[in-house]
C-alpha positions as CSV (number, residue, x, y, z in Angstrom):
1,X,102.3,111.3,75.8
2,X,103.9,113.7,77.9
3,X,101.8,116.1,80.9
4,X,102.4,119.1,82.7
5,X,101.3,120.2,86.1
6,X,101.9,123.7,86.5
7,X,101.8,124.6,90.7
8,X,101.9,127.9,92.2
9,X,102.2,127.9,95.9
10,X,101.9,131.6,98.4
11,X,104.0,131.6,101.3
12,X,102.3,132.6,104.6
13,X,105.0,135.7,104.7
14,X,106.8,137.3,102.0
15,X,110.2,136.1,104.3
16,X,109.5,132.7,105.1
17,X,112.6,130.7,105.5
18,X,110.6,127.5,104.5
19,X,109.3,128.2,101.1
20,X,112.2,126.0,99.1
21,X,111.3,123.0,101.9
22,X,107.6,123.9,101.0
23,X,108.4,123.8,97.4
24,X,110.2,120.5,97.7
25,X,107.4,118.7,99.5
26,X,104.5,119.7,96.9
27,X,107.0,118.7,93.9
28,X,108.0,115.1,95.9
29,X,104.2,114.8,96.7
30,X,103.6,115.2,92.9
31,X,106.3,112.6,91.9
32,X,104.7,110.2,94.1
33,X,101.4,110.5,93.3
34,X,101.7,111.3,89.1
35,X,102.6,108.9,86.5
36,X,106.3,109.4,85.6
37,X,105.6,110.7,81.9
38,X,104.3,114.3,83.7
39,X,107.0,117.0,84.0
40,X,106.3,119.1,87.5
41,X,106.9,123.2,87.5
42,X,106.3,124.1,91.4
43,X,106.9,127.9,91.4
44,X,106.0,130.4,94.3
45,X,103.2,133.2,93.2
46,X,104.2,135.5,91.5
47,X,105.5,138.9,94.1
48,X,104.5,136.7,97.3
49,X,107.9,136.4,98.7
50,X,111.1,138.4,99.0
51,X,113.4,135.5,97.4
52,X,111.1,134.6,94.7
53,X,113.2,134.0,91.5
54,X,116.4,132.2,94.0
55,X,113.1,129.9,95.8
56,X,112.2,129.5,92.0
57,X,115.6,128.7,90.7
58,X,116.7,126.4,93.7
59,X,112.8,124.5,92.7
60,X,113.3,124.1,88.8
61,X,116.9,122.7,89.1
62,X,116.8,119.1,88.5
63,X,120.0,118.4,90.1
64,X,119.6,120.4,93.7
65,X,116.3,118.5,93.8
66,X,117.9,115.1,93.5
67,X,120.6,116.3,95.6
68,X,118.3,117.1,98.2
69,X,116.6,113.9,98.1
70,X,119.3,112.5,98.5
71,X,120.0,114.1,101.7
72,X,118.3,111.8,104.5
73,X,118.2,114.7,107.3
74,X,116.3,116.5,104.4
75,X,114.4,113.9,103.2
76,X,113.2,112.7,106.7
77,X,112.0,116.4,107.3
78,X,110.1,116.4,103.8
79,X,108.5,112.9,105.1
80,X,107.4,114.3,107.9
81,X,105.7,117.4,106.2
82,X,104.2,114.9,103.8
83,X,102.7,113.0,106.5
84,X,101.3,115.7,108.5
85,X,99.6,117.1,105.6
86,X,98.2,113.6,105.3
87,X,96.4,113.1,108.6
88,X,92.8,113.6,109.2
89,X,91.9,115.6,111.9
């Protein structure tokens, strides 16, 4: 049986430059932690940034996301965000 989880995110400014590396850490965070069978939407809220519907695009298009996972510089940089957000202060 197939799940969705449905994620809206809000940049901190309506131009932040790191909203598609924000994007791609919640949706790898989400493949990590979900069962495979789930399919992950990771969208910005809705009128929160200037780029929304490229961020969007760029976030819903299978192929850039592998791509970019593929990409060790990237993927080291989306490691690190992960494991920030994972440590207790």
């Amino acid at each position: 049986e197939k799940g969705y989880v449905h994620v809206y995110f809000t940049p901190t400014v309506p131009h932040c430059s790191a909203s598609t590396l924000i994007g791609l850490c919640i949706r790898l965070k989400l493949m990590q932690s979900l069962p495979p069978r789930y399919k992950i939407d990771v969208k910005i809220t809705p009128g929160t940034h200037l780029q929304e519907q490229q961020v969007n695009k760029q976030l819903a298009d299978k192929e850039r996301v592998a791509a970019a996972l593929e990409n060790k510089s990237l993927l080291d940089v989306v490691h690190k965000c992960l494991m920030e957000g994972n440590r207790i202060s």
